[in-house]
C-alpha positions, 0 to 999 in steps of 0.5 A: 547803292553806296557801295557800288562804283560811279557816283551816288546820288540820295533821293529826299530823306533817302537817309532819313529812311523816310517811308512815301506818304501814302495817306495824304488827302485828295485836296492837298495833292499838288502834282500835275499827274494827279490834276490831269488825270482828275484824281485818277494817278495820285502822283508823286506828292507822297515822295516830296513831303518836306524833310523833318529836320527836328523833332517839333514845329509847324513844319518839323524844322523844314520852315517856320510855316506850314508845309505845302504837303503835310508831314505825318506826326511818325516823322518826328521820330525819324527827323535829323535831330532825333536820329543824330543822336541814335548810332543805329538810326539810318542816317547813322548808317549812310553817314558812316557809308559816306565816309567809309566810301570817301576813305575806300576810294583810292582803294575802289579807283580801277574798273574791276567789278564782279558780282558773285554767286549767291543764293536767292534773296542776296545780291553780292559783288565785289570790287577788286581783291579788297571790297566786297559787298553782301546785301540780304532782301529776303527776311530769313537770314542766308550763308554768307556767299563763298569768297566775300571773306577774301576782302576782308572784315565786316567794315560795315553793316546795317544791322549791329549783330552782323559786325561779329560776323568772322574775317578770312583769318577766322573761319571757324564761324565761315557758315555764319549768315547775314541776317535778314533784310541787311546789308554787309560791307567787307573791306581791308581798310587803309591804316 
C-alpha cells in the first residue's frame, strides 16, 4: 500500500502488525452492530482495541485506566516500546517504508503506472523506470517477475533474507525467488 501513488492512510496498529481480537467476551462488546442485531454480528469491536504502546500497565501505555475493550496479554510484545528496539519488527518496516517513500516522491511525482506480469500469488507493478514493487501472498517462494530489476536494487524488503536478492547489474542470480509471503521494493534511489 505504501508503495502504491496517491496518499496512504494506516489503520489502528496497522504498523504495529496488530491481529483483530477475535476472542473478546460478548459483555464487553461495544459496537452498535452488535447491540442491534442482539448478539447476532459481533461488529468491529475486534479492530478497535487500544493500541499497546508499552510493554506493561493496565492499558499497555494507552491510558493510565483500564481500557474500554481488553487488549490480549500477546500484545505486549507487539507494543511501540517493544518493537522500537527490534530492526525487524513491523513497525521497523513501515518506518523505513515511510521514509523511503518521502525520500522517492520527486522520483514517483508523474502519472506513469503499470502493473506487471506476474505468476499466481504475486502482485507486481511498477512506477515509471525507476520503482518497482513485488509483493508475495502465496506461502511458497515465486520467480522474481521479468523486469522488476530494471528499476533497480532491492531497497526494501519485508523479509531480511530477500535484501541479497541480485540488482540488473547482477544477473547471475536473476532466477532468485522472492520469498513467500513477503514484499519487495526496487528502487535507483537519489544519492
Amino acid at each position: 500500500m505504501l508503495a502504491l501513488p496517491g496518499s496512504a492512510f494506516v489503520y489502528q496498529g496497522e504498523e504495529l502488525g496488530l491481529p483483530e481480537v477475535t476472542d473478546l467476551p460478548d459483555d464487553v462488546l461495544q459496537d452498535p452492530t452488535f447491540l442491534r442485531t442482539e448478539g447476532k454480528v459481533r461488529g468491529r469491536d475486534g479492530c478497535r482495541v487500544p493500541i499497546p504502546w508499552e510493554e506493561s500497565g493496565p492499558a499497555l501505555g494507552f491510558s493510565t485506566a483500564a481500557p474500554w475493550l481488553p487488549q490480549p496479554v500477546s500484545w505486549a510484545q507487539l507494543s511501540v516500546s517493544h518493537q522500537s528496539h527490534d530492526a525487524t519488527s513491523t513497525l521497523a518496516l513501515y518506518r523505513q517504508a515511510c521514509e523511503l517513500r518521502g525520500r522517492l516522491r520527486p522520483y514517483l511525482a508523474g502519472p506513469e503506472f503499470s502493473w506487471v506480469r506476474a505468476a499466481p500469488g504475486l502482485v507486481a507493478f511498477k512506477r515509471g523506470d525507476n520503482f518497482s514493487c513485488v509483493v508475495n501472498c502465496s506461502d511458497e517462494p515465486a520467480e522474481l517477475p521479468a523486469g522488476v530489476l530494471d528499476a533497480g536494487p532491492v531497497v526494501l524488503s519485508s523479509t531480511p533474507a530477500a535484501t541479497s536478492l541480485p540488482s540488473k547489474s547482477n544477473t547471475s542470480h536473476a532466477a532468485s525467488p522472492i520469498p513467500a509471503n513477503s514484499a519487495l521494493w526496487f528502487a535507483r534511489t537519489p544519492s
